[in-house]
C-alpha positions in Angstrom: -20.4 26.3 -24.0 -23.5 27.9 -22.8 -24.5 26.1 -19.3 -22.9 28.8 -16.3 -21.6 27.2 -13.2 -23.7 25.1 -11.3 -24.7 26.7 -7.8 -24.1 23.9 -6.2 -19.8 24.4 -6.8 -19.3 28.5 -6.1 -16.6 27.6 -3.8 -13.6 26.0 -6.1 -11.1 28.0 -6.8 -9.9 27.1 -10.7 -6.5 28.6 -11.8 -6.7 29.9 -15.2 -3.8 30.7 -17.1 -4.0 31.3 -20.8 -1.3 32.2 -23.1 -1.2 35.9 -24.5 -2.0 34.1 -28.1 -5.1 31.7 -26.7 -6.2 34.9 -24.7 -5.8 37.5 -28.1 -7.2 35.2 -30.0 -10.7 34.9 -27.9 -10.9 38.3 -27.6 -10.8 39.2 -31.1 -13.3 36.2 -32.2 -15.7 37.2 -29.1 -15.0 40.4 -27.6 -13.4 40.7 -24.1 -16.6 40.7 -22.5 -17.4 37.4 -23.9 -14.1 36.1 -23.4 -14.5 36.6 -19.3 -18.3 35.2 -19.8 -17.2 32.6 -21.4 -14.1 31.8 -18.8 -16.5 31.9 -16.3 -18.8 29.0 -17.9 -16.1 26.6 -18.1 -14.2 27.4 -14.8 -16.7 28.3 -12.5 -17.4 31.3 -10.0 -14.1 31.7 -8.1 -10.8 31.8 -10.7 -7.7 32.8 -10.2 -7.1 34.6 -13.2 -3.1 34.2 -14.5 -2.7 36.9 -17.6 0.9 36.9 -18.3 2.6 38.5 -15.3 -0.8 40.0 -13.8 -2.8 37.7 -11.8 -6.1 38.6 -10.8 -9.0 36.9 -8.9 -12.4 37.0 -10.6 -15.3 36.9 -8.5 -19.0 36.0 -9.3 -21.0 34.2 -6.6 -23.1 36.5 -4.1 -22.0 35.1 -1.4 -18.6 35.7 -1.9 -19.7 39.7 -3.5 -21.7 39.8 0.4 -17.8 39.0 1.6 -15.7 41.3 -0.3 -18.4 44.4 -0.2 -20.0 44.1 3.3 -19.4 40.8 5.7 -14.9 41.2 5.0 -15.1 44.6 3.5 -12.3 46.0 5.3 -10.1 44.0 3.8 -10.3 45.4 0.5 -10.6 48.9 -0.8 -9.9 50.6 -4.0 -6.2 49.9 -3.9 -3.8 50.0 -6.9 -6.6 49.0 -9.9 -7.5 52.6 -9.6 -4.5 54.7 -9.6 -4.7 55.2 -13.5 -7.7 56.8 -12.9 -6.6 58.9 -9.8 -3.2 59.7 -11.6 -5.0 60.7 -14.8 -9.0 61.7 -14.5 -10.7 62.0 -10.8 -7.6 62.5 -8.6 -8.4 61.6 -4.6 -12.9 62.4 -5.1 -15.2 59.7 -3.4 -14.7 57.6 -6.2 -11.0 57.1 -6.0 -10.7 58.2 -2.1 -9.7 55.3 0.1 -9.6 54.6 4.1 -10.0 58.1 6.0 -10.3 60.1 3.3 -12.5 58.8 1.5 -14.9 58.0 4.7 -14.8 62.2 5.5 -15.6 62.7 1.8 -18.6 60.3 1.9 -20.0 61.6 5.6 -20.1 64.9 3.9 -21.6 64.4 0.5 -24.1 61.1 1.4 -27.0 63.9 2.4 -26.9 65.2 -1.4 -27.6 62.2 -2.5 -29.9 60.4 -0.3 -33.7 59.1 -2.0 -35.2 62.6 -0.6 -32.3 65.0 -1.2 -31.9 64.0 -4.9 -35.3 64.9 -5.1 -34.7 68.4 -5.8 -33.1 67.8 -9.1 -36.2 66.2 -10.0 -37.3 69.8 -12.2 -33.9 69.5 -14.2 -34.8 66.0 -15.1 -38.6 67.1 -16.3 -36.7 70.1 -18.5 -33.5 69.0 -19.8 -35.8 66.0 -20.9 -38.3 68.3 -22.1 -35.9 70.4 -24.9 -35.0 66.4 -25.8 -38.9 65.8 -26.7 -39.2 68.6 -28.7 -35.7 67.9 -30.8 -36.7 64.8 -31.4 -40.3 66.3 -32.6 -38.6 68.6 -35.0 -35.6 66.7 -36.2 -36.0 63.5 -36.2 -39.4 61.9 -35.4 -40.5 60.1 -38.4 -37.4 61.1 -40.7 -36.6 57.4 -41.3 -32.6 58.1 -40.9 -31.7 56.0 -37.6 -29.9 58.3 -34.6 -26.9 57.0 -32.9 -28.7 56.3 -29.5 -26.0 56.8 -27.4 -24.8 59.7 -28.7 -28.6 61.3 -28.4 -28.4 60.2 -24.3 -25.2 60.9 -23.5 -26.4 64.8 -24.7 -29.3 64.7 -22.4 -27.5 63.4 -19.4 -24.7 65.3 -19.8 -27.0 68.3 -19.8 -28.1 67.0 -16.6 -25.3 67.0 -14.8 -24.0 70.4 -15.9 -27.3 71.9 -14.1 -27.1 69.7 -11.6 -23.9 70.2 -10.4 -22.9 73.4 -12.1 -26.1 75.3 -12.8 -24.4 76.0 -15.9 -26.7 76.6 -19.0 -25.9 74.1 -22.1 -25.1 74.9 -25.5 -21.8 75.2 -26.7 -20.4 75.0 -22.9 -21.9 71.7 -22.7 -20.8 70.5 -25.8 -16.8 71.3 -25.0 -16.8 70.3 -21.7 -18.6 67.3 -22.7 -16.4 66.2 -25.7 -13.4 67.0 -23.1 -14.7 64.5 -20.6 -15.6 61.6 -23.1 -12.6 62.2 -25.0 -10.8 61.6 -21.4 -12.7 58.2 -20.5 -12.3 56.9 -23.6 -8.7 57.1 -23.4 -8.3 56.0 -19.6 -10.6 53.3 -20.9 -8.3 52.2 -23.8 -5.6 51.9 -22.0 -6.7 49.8 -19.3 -7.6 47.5 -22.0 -4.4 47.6 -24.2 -2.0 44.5 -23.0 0.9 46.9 -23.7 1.1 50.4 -22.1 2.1 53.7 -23.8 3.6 55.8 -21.2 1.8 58.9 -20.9 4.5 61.4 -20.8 5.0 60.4 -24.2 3.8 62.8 -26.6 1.4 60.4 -29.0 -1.6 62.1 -30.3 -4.1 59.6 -28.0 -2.1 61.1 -24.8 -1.5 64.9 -26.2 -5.9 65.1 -26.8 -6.3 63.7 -23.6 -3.7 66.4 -21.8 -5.9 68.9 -23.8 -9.4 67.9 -22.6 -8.7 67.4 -18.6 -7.0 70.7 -18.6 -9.7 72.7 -20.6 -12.3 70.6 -18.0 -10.4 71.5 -14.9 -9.8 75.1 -16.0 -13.4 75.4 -16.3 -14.1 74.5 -12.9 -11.7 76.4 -11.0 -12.8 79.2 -12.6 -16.6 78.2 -11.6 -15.1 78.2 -8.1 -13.6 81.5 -8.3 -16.5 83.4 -9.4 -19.1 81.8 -6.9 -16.0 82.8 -4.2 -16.1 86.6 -5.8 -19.6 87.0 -4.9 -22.0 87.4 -1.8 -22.5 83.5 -0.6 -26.3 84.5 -0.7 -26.1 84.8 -4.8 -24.6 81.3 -5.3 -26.8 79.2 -6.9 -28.7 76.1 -5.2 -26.7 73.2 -6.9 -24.3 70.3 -5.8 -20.9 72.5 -6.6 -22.5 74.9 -4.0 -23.4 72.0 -1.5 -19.8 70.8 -1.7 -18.4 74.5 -1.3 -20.5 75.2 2.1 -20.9 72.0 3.9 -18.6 72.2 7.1 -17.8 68.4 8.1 -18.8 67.9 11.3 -16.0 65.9 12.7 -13.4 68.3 11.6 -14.6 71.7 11.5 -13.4 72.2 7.8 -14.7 72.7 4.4 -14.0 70.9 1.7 -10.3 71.6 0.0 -10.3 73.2 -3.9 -8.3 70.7 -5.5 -11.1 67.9 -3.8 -14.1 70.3 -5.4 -12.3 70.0 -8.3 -11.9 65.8 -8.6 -15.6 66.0 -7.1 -16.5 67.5 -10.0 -15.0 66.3 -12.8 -15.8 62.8 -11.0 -19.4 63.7 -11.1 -19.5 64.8 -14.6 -17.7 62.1 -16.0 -19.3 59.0 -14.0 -22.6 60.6 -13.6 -23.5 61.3 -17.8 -22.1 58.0 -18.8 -23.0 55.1 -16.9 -26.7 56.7 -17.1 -26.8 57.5 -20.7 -25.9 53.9 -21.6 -28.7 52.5 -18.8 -31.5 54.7 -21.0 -29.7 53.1 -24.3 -30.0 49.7 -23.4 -33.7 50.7 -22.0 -34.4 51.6 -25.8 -32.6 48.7 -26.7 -34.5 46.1 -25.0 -37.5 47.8 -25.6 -37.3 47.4 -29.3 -36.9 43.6 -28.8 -39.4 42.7 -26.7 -43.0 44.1 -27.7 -44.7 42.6 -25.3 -43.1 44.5 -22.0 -43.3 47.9 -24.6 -46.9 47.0 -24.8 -47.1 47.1 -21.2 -45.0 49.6 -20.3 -47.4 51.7 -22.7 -49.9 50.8 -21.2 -49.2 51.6 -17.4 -48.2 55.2 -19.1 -51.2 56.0 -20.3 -52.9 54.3 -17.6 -51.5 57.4 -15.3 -49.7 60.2 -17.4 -52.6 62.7 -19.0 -51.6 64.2 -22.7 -47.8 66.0 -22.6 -48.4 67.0 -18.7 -45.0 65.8 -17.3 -45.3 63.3 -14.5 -44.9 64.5 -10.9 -43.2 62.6 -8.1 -46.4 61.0 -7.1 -47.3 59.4 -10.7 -44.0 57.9 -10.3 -44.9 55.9 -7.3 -47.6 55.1 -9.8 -45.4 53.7 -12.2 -43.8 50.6 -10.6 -43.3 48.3 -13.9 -41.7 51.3 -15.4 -39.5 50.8 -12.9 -39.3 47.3 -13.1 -38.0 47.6 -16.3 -35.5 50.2 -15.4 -33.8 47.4 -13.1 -34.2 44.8 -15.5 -32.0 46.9 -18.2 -29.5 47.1 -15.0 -29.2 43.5 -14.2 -29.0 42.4 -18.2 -26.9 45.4 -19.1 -25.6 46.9 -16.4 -23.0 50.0 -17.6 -20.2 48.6 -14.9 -20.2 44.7 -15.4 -16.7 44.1 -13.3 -15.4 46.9 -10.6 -12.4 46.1 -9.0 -11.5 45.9 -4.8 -8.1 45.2 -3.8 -6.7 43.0 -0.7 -4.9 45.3 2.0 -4.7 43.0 4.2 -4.9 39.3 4.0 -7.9 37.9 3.9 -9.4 34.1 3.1 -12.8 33.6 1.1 -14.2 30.4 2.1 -11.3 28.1 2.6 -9.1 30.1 -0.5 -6.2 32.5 0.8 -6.7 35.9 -0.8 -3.0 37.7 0.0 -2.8 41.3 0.6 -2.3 42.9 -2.7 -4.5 40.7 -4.8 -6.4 42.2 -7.4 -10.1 41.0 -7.1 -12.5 41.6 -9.7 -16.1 41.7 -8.9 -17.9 40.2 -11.8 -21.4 41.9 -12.0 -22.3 40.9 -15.4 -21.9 37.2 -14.8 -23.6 37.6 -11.3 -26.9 39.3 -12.4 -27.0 36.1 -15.4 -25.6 33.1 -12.7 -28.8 30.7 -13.2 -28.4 29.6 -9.7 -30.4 32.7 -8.9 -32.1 33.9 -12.1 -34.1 32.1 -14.2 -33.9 32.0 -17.4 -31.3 34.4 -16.8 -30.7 35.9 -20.3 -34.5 36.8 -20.8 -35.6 40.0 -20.5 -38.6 39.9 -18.0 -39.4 42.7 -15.7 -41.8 41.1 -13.5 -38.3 39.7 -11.6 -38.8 43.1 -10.3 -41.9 42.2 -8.0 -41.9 42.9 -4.6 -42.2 39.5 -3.5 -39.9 38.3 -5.9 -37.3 40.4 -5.1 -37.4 40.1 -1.7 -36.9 36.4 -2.1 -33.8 36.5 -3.8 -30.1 36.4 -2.5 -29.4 40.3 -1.6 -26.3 40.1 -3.5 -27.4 38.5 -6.6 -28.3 42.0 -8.2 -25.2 44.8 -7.4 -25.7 47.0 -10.3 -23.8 50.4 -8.6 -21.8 47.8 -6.2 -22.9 47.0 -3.2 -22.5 47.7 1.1 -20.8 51.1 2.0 -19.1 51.6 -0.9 -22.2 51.7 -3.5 -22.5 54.1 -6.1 -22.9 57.4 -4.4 -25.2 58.4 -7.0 -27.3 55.7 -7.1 -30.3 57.1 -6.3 -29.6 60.3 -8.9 -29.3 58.0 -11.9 -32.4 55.7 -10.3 -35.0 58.9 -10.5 -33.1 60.0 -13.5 -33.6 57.0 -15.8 -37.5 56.5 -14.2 -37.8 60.0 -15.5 -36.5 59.8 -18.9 -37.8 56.4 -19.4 -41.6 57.6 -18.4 -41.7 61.0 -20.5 -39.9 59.6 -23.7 -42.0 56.0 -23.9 -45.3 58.6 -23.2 -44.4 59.8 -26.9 -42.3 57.5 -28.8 -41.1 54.2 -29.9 -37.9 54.0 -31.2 -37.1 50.5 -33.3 -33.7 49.5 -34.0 -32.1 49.9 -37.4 -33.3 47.2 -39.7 -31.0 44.4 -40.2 -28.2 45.5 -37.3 -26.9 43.1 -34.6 -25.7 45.3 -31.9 -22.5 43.6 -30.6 -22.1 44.3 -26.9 -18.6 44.3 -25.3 -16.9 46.1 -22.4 -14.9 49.2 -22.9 -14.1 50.3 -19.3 -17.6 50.6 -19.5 -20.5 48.1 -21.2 -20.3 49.7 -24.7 -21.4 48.4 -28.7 -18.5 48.4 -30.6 -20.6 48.9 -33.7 -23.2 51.4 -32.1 -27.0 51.6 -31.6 -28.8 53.1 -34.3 -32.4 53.7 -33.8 -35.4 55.0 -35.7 -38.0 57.6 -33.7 -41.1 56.8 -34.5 -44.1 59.1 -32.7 -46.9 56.9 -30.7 
């Protein structure tokens, strides 16, 4: 069935209630991803969602995402959906953090982060993209064997955020700790998806890699921590591990505790590489299939960009469809389709009882294609992107990195980030899907391709 719900019926609820077998047997003919789309075009944009014992609620309408993340937000908050992740990969940092604590963590930490203050990464952007160019120039461009895309971005960004937050110099630092930290989400993100649960005491060899990686990654940075703490404060380098070590909260007079620098920055590293390594895939992605924005988005490049000068903060203001397209790839293929936001208290959204307790999904990836706000919502067209088109539409149509006080916290990194990449790589190449391959997109805690994204370089 491909009609979506109609806008005109957001508010029935419709309890859904497949069998394990009807459920299995969707997922393996169309993916879980396609499976929830697909739930969501015959039931409509408010279901209560019965999978065997687990009920959850799946949300999809802006009006009721306005309600859970802004208008009722404090009836919901980060509640039991995440204590895999707190037990096993980011402990209590901003992402995981709920009520008080996670309100001190983000009073401290929202000045890194703001449009201005994430400006001053800007230079580790131009160079860690920089060394990309010139691999690609010398390996790869013109070679005719395809690159696993993802692979190539998740280096690049990863590299970022090791400067960024670390001021740690790449190589084969990089490659451990990064290995460490996939190998970790990939696990987490496994077994969120697996209907039955290993325990993870027991000693499989899924769980014993993944004991492994987090403690080589936490070793790493407590001993980061020591060695800034065994020298003058006035050597430690300018970087986000540094801002987090020094900033006194204002409230409480106290700095920030080592176990919480040490979730902090494992939670950086492993949500801040990812989710923008797959954004710049699915930019080269969508790129590939439609010429005519590529033509365009060539065009405003030249238009402003002179020979292999790298572009300053000003030509970015001077590149608003480059832009555009940036936040096209994030409403088609945004790397979080679905986040979750428990009830902790009781709570009713339009007319329908929502106990304390309830698991509510907040369906992103059905939201940015619902045609009662987009249209012709599975085409690829930047000019959405428009200031005056944009500012007609419902706020909370388009919610990306989540939306109202708890939205991404690095939001504006991975914005300047991708605009970055996205202008200085399109400046010098094209890269064109393997001939013949059918990416097939699904969700694996993350929006992933279960058969990858292999890509050609080809120089302009």
């Amino acid at each position: 069935m491909n009609t979506a719900p109609s806008i005109d019926t957001p508010r029935t609820l419709t309890e859904y209630a497949p069998s394990t077998f009807e459920m299995l047997k969707a997922v393996r003919r169309e993916g879980f991803l396609g499976w929830l789309m697909s739930t969501w075009r015959q039931h409509g944009d408010l279901i209560r969602l019965r999978m065997g014992a687990q009920s959850l609620l799946l949300v999809t309408h802006p009006d009721h995402v306005r309600h859970i993340n802004v208008t009722g937000r404090e009836s919901y908050d980060k509640g039991e959906s995440y204590d895999v992740l707190r037990e096993l990969l980011l402990g209590h940092g901003i992402v995981t953090a709920t009520g008080d604590d996670w309100r001190r963590q983000r009073r401290l930490m929202a000045p890194f982060f703001t449009p201005r203050g994430v400006e001053k990464f800007f230079p580790i952007f131009l160079s860690d993209t920089q060394q990309l160019i010139e691999r690609w120039r010398s390996r790869h461009q013109g070679s005719g064997r395809p690159v696993e895309m993802l692979d190539e971005m998740m280096q690049v960004t990863a590299s970022v955020i090791l400067h960024s937050v670390f001021s740690t110099d790449s190589g084969e630092t990089l490659q451990r700790i990064k290995n460490s930290i996939e190998t970790m989400v990939s696990h987490i993100s496994g077994m969120q998806m697996r209907p039955v649960q290993v325990p993870h005491w027991v000693p499989t060899p899924g769980n014993l890699r993944f004991r492994r990686s987090k403690k080589l990654v936490t070793a790493y940075i407590r001993e980061l921590i020591e060695r800034r703490r065994a020298i003058p404060t006035e050597q430690w380098p300018d970087d986000l591990l540094t801002k987090m070590m020094t900033t006194k909260d204002e409230e409480t007079g106290t700095f920030m505790a080592e176990q919480l620098l040490v979730d902090n920055g494992l939670t950086m590293f492993a949500a801040g590489h990812e989710t923008t390594a797959r954004t710049l895939s699915f930019l080269w992605y969508a790129l590939s299939q439609n010429p005519e924005v590529e033509r365009r988005l060539h065009a405003e490049l030249d238009s402003v960009l002179v020979g292999d000068a790298p572009p300053t903060l000003n030509d970015l203001k001077r590149l608003p469809y480059t832009l555009q397209v940036v936040k096209e790839v994030l409403r088609l293929y945004p790397a979080a389709p679905m986040y979750a936001r428990d009830a902790v208290a009781d709570d009713e959204l339009d007319g329908v009882r929502i106990p304390a307790g309830t698991r509510t999904i907040v369906f992103a990836y059905a939201t940015h294609r619902h045609p009662g706000f987009w249209d012709e919502p599975e085409r690829f067209d930047p000019d959405r992107w428009l200031p005056e088109r944009e500012a007609a539409r419902h706020a909370h149509a388009y919610h990306p990195f989540a939306i109202g006080p708890r939205i991404c916290l690095g939001n504006n990194f991975s914005l300047l980030e991708t605009h970055v990449m996205a202008a200085m790589l399109a400046r010098r190449f094209k890269l064109r899907l393997k001939p013949g391959h059918v990416p097939r997109f699904d969700m694996f805690g993350t929006l992933g391709v279960s058969n990858g994204l292999p890509m050609l370089i080809e120089a302009r």
